[in-house]
C-alpha positions in Angstrom: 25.1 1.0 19.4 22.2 3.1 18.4 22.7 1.7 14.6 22.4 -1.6 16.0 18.9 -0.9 18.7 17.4 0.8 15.0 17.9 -2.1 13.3 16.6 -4.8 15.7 13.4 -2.5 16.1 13.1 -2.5 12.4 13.8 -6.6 12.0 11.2 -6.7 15.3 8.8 -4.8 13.3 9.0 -6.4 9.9 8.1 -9.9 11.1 4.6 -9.1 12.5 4.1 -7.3 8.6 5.5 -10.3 7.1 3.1 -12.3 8.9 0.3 -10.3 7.9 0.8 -10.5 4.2 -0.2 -14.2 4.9 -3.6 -14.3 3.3 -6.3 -15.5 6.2 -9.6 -17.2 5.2 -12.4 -18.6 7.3 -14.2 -21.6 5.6 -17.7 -22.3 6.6 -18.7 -25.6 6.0 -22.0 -27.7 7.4 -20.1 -30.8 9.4 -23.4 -33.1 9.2 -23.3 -34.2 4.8 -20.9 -37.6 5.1 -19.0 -38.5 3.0 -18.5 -34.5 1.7 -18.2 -33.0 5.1 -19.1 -34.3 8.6 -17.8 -33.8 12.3 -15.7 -36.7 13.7 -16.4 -38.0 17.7 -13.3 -35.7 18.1 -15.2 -32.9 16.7 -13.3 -32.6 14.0 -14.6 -30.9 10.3 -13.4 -34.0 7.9 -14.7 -34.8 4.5 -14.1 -34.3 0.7 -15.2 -30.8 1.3 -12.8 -30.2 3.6 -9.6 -32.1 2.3 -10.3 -29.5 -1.2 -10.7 -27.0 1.0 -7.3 -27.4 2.8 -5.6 -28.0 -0.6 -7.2 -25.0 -2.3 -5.8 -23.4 0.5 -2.2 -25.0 0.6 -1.9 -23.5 -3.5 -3.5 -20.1 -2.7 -0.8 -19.8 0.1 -3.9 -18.7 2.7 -4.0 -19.4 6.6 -7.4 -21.3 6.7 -9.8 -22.0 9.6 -12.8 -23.4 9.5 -16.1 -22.6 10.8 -19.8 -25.6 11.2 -23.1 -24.2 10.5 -25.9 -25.8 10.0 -27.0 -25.7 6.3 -30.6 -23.0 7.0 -28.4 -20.4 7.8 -24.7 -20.9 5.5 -25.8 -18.5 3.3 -27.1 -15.7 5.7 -24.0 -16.3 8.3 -21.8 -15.7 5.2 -23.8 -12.4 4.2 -22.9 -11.2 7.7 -19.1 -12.2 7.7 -18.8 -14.5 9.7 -16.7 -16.4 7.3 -15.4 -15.4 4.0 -16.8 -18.8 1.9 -18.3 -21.9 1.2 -17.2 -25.2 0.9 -20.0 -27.2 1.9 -21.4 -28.9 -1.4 -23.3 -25.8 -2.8 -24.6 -26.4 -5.8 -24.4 -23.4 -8.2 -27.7 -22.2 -8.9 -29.3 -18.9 -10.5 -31.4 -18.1 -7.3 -28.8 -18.4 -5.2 -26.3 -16.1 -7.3 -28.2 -13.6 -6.7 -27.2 -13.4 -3.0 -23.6 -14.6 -3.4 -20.8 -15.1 -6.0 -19.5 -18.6 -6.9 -16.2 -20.1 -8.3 -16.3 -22.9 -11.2 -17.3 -25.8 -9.9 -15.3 -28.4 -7.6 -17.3 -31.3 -8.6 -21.2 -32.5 -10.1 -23.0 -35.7 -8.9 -26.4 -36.4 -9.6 -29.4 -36.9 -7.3 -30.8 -40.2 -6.4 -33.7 -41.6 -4.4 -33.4 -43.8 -1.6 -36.1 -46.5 -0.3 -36.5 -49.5 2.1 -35.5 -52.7 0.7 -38.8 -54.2 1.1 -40.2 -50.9 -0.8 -43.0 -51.8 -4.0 -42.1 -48.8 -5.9 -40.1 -49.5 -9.5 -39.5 -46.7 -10.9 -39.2 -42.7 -10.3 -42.3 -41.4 -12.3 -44.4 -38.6 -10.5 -47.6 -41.1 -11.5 -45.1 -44.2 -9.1 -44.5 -41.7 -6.4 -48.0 -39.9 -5.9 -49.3 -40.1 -2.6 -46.1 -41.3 -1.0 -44.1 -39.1 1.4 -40.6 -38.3 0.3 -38.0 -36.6 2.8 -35.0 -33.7 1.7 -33.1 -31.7 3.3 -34.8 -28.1 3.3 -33.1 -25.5 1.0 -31.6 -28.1 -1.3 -32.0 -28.4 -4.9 -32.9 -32.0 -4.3 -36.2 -30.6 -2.5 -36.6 -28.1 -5.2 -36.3 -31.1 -7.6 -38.7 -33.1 -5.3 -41.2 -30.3 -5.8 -41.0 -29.5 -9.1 -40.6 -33.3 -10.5 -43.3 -34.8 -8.1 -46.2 -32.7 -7.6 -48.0 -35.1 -5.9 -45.4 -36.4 -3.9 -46.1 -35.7 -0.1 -42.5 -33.5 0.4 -41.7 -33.4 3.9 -38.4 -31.2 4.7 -35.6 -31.9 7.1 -33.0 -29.5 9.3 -30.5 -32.1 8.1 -29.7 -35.4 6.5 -29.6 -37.6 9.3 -33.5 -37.0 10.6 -34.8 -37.6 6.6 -32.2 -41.0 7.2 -33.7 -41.6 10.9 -37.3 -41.5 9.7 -36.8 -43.4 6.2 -35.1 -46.2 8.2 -38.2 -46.5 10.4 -40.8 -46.4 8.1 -42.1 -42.9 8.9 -41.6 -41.7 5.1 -41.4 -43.8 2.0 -38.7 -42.4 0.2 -35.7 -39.5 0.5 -34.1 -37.9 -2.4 -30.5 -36.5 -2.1 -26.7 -36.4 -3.8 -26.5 -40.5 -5.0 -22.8 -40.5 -3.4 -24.8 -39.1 0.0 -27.7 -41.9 -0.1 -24.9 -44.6 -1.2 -22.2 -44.0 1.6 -25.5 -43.6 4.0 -27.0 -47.2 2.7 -23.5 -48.8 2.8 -23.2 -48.2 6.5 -25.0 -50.1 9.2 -27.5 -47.5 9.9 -28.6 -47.7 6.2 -28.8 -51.2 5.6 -32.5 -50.7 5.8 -32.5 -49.1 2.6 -31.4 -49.0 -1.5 -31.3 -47.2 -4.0 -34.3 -46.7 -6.0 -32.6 -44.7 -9.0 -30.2 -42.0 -9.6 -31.9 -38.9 -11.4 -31.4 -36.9 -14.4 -30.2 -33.8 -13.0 -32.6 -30.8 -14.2 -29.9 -27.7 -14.8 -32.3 -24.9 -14.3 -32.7 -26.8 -10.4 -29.3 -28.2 -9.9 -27.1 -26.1 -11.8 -23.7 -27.0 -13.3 -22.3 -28.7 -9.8 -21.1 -27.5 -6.5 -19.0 -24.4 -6.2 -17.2 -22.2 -3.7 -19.3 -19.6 -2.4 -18.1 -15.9 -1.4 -19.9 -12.5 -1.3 -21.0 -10.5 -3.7 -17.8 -8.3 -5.1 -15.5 -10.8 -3.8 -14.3 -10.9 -7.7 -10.3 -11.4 -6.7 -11.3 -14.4 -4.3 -13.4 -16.2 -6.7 -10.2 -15.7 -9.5 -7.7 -16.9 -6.8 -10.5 -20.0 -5.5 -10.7 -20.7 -9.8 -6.9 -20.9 -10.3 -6.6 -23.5 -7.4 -9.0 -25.4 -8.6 -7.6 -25.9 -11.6 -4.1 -25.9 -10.1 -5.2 -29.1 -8.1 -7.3 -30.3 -11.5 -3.9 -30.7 -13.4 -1.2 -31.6 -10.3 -3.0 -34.5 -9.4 -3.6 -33.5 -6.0 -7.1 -33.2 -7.1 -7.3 -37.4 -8.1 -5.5 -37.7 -4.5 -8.3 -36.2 -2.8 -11.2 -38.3 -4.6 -9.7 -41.6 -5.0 -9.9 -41.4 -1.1 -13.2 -41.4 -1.2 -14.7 -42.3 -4.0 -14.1 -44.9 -7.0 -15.2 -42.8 -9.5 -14.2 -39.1 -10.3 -16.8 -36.9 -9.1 -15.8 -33.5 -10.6 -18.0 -34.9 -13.8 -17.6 -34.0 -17.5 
């Protein structure tokens, strides 16, 4: 009998260790940058972001939950653990790697400027846009493009995509530069038909860097390894295709 009480304390107490070899992960992502990430009426985090998030999961056999912050403070709320990455279309630049570590990248689109429909302007030329006031989303390449590309561009910055969207639409700015895929799904939709797109941009890769990538803290060297062999374990299942033909008709991950 006391062979038998031993052993079902020792089966009791293996399944909570068993459970806790389970690799747990908390994913912040923004929940306001449709079609990559964006909170349903439910509340729900959906998006592209969010579906390669859940399948970089499913092949690095982590439990994942995920956490919305608004896009000022991602990189800061991550510094102070209050989640272990992000998946929220970072793009991969040299100022930022110097406050976290990224993976490879998960995909590269280019930037793009948006307009009204009845807009005069042609073309993208800082001489076409001077003294016209362009809206981005603060702490974005695409202002740092806007800034460095358009001198005299009027750059006004915005907490989030939706107020630059909200003021272009009524004609209190001229023009908003973000990710084309971003501007497109935005001037596809109701609340865009106001607007078109102007061009897509050269990307600059000193500004927007090789594309968007996973971003952990510094040190993290393990996680980024295990995030960069999902990646490519999705790359060459097809799982990868899966996830983008369902929102896009083109493959965003780029050459």
């Amino acid at each position: 009998m006391k062979l038998i009480i031993v052993a079902a304390i020792a089966t009791a107490l293996a399944i909570p260790a068993a459970a806790q070899d389970k690799m747990k992960l908390r994913i912040g992502t923004e929940g306001a940058y449709p079609p990559f990430n964006y909170t349903t009426p439910a509340n729900e985090l959906v998006g592209f972001d969010v579906d390669i998030a859940k399948a970089l999961c499913e092949k690095m056999d982590a439990e994942c939950t995920f956490v919305a912050q608004d896009w000022d403070g991602i990189i800061p709320a991550l510094r102070a653990n209050k989640y272990d990455a992000i998946i929220a279309s970072m793009s991969i630049t040299p100022e930022r790697a110097e406050v976290v570590a990224f993976t490879d990248k998960y995909y590269n689109t280019p930037p793009a400027i948006a307009v009204p429909k009845d807009s005069d302007l042609t073309e993208a030329t800082p001489e076409a846009l001077s003294d016209i006031i362009m809206g981005a989303q603060s702490s974005t390449t695409h202002a740092n493009y806007a800034a460095a590309k358009f001198p005299d561009t009027q750059l006004r910055r915005y907490g989030s995509p939706d107020e630059y969207k909200l003021d272009l639409a009524s004609g209190r700015i001229d023009a908003a530069i973000d990710d084309v895929v971003v501007l497109s799904d935005w001037i596809e939709s109701p609340d865009g038909d106001c607007c078109k797109i102007l061009t897509t941009l050269t990307p600059d890769p000193e500004i927007n860097g090789p594309g968007a990538g996973i971003a952990v803290r510094q040190g993290e060297d393990e996680l980024v390894a295990k995030f960069n062999e999902a990646i490519a374990a999705i790359r060459a299942d097809g799982t990868y295709k899966q996830i983008n033909d369902k929102y896009f008709a083109f493959d965003v991950y780029g050459d």
